[in-house]
N, C-alpha and C positions, 0 to 999 in steps of 0.2 A: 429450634425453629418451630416457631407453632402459626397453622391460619386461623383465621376469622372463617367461618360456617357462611357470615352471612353477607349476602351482595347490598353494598350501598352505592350511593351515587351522591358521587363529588362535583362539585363543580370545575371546571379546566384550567380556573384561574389558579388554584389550590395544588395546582400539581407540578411535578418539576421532573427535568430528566434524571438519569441517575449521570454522576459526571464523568463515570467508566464507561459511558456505553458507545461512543464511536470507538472504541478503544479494543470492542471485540463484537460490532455489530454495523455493517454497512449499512449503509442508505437502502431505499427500493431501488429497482432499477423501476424505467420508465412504467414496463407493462405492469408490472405490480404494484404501481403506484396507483396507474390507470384505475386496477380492476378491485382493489380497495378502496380507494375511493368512490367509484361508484356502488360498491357494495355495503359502503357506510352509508351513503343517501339514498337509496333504496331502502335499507329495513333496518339500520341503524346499528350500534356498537353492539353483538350477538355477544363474544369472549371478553368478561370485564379484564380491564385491566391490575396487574397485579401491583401493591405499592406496599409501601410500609409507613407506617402510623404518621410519618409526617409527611407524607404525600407524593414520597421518592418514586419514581417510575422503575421497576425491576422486570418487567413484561410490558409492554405498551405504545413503547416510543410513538410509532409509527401511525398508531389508530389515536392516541392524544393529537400529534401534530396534525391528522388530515381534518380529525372532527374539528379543530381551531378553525383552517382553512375552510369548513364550508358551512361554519356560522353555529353548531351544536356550541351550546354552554353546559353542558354535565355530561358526564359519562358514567359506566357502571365499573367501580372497582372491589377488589375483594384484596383487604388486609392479609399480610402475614408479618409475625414479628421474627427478628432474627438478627445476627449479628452481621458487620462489615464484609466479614467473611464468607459466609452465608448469603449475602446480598452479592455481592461479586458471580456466588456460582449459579444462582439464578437466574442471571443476568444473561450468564452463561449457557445454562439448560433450556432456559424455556423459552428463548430464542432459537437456540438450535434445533428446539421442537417442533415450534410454531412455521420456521422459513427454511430450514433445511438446511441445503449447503452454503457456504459461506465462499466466495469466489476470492476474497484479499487472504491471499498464503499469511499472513502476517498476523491478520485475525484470528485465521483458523490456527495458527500457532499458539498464540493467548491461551486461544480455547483450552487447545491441548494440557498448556501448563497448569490453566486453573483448575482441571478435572485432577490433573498428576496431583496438586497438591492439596484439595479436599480428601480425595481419598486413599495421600498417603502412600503414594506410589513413588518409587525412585525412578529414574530414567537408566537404563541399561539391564534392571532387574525385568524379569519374565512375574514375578511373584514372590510379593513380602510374605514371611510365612503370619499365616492367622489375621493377613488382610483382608476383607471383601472384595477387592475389586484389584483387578490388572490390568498391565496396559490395552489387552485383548476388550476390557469392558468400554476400554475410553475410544479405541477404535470404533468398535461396533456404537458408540452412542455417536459419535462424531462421523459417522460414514467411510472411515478409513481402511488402508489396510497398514498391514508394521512398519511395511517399510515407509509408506506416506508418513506414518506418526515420527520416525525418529529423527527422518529427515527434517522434519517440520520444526519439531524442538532443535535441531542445530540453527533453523533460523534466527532463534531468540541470543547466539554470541554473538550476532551482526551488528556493525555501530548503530545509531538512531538512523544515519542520513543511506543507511543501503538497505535499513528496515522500511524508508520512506520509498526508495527505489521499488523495493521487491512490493509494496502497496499498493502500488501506480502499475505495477506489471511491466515495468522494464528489467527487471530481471527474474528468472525465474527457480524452480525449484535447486535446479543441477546448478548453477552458477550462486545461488546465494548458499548455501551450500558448501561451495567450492572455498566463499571466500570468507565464508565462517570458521574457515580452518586456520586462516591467518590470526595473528593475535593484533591485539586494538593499533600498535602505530605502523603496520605494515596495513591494516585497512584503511587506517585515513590516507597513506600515500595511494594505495591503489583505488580510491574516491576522486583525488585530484586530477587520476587521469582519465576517471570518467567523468568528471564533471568538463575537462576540456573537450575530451571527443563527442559526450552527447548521448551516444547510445554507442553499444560495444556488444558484436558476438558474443554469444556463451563460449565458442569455441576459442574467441582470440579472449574474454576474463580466464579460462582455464588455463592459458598459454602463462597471463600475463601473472597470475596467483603461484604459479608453477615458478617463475621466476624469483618470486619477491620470498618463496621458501627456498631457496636455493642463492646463498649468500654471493658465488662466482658471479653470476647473469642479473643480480641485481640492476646494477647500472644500466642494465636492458631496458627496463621502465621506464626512466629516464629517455632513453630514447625515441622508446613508443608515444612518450607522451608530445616532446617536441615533436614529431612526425605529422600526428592526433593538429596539433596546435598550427602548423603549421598548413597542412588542407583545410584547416578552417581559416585563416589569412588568405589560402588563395582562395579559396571559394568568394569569401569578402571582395577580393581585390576581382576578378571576375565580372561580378555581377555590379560593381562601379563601373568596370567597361563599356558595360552594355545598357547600364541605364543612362551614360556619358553618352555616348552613339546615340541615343533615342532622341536625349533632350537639346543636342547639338540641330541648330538649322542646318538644313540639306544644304551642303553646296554644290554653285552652279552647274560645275564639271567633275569627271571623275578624277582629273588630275589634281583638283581641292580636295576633292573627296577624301582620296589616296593623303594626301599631304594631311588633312586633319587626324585619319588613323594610324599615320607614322608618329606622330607628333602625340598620340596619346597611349599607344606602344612602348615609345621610350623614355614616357614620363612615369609606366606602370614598371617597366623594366627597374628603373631608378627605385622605386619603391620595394621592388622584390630584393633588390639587392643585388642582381644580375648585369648594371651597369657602376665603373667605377673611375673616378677621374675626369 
C-alpha cells in the first residue's frame, strides 16, 4: 500500500463509489447530513478525499455525494495505490475514523470481520503467536468491548434475509444471536414465521429457536406460526367490519340498524369459519 504525498483535484464526474461501501458504511443520518452540508458550502471540501488511481472512492462517499448536490465540480483527493484487499480495509478504517460508531449491527459485524481477516486474527483465539494485533486491537479500533465483538461476528452465520432483519433493527443483538445458533434450514423455517407475524419478541424468538433445537417441540412452530397467521386474518376481517359500518348509509331506525349489523355478523362469522350449514 503506498500514497501519493501530493493533494490534487479531480473533477466529480471522474469519480465513482467504491461498490462495497453501503456494505459496511451507513448513510448520514439527517443532522449529519445537515451540518456537512453546510460545512461544505461555507469553506468547502477541508479533508480530500481518498481514492485509488482510477478514481474509486475509499474515503469520501459522503462529501463526493453532497458536493454533487450543491453544484461544486472538483474536489481535492489524495491517491493511494493498493490492492482489493487493502481497498476493502480502508473502506473500513477510515470511515470508522472519520464517523465513528456505526449504528447497523450488521455493519459493524463486516467491520469486525474485515479487521479479523487483514490482520490475521482467528475468531475464538485471545492471540496468534508472533501476530501484531488481537482481537483486544479490533475492539479498541472499533469502540467495542469482547463480548460486543464475538457476539457481533456470530451475526455473520445468519441467512441474508435475518441479516436484512437485524439491518433494519427489528431484531437485535440477543435474538440475532439466538438464531445464529440454528443451522441454515431450521432459519429459513423460523423466517417464515416471522415473516407471517411481522415483528416477534426477542423473548417469544428465544422460546420459538429453543424449540426448533429441540427435535420433540418442533411441531410447536408450526403452531405459533398458524396462531401468528391467523390474528392477522382477524385483524383483516375486523377492520372490514368497520370500514363496512362506516361506508353503509345510516338507516332510518335502530331496528335497521340492528338488522344490518346482524346481517354483517353472520356473514363475518361465515367467513371465520364459526358458522356451518
Amino acid at each position: 500500500m503506498r500514497y501519493e504525498d501530493r493533494i490534487e483535484i479531480w473533477s466529480v464526474v471522474d469519480l465513482k463509489d467504491h461498490p462495497e461501501n453501503s456494505k459496511y458504511n451507513s448513510e448520514l443520518s439527517m443532522r449529519e447530513e445537515a451540518s456537512l452540508k453546510a460545512s461544505i458550502a461555507e469553506v468547502g471540501i477541508q479533508e480530500p478525499l481518498l481514492i485509488r488511481p482510477d478514481g474509486t472512492v475509499l474515503s469520501g462517499h459522503q462529501r463526493k455525494r453532497i458536493a454533487t448536490s450543491i453544484g461544486l465540480a472538483k474536489v481535492p483527493v489524495r491517491q493511494v495505490h493498493c490492492s482489493e484487499e487493502e481497498a476493502v480495509y480502508l473502506l473500513v478504517t477510515t470511515n470508522e475514523a472519520r464517523r465513528g460508531d456505526e449504528k447497523d449491527l450488521m455493519k459493524k459485524a463486516r467491520r469486525v470481520q474485515v479487521l479479523y481477516e487483514a490482520w490475521g486474527i482467528k475468531p475464538g483465539r485471545k492471540r496468534v503467536q508472533d501476530a501484531h494485533f488481537d482481537r483486544h486491537d479490533v475492539a479498541s479500533v472499533l469502540q467495542l468491548d469482547d463480548s460486543s465483538l464475538r457476539r457481533l461476528l456470530k451475526l455473520l452465520y445468519l441467512i441474508p434475509e435475518f441479516q436484512q432483519e437485524v439491518s433494519k433493527g427489528r431484531i437485535g443483538l440477543v435474538a440475532g444471536n439466538k438464531i445464529a445458533s440454528l443451522d441454515r434450514e431450521q432459519q429459513n423455517e423460523l423466517f417464515r414465521t416471522f415473516q407471517v407475524a411481522g415483528e416477534i419478541k426477542t423473548a417469544t424468538i428465544i422460546k420459538m429457536v429453543d424449540q426448533l433445537r429441540d427435535e420433540d417441540t418442533g411441531p410447536d412452530l408450526k403452531d405459533v406460526r398458524r396462531e401468528q397467521k391467523q390474528k392477522q386474518v382477524q385483524g383483516k376481517l375486523d377492520k372490514l367490519k368497520k370500514d363496512l359500518i362506516w361506508f353503509i348509509t345510516e338507516p332510518d331506525s335502530e331496528e335497521e340498524r340492528a338488522a344490518v349489523a346482524g346481517l354483517l355478523d353472520e356473514y363475518l362469522g361465515y367467513m371465520r369459519g364459526e358458522k356451518r350449514g
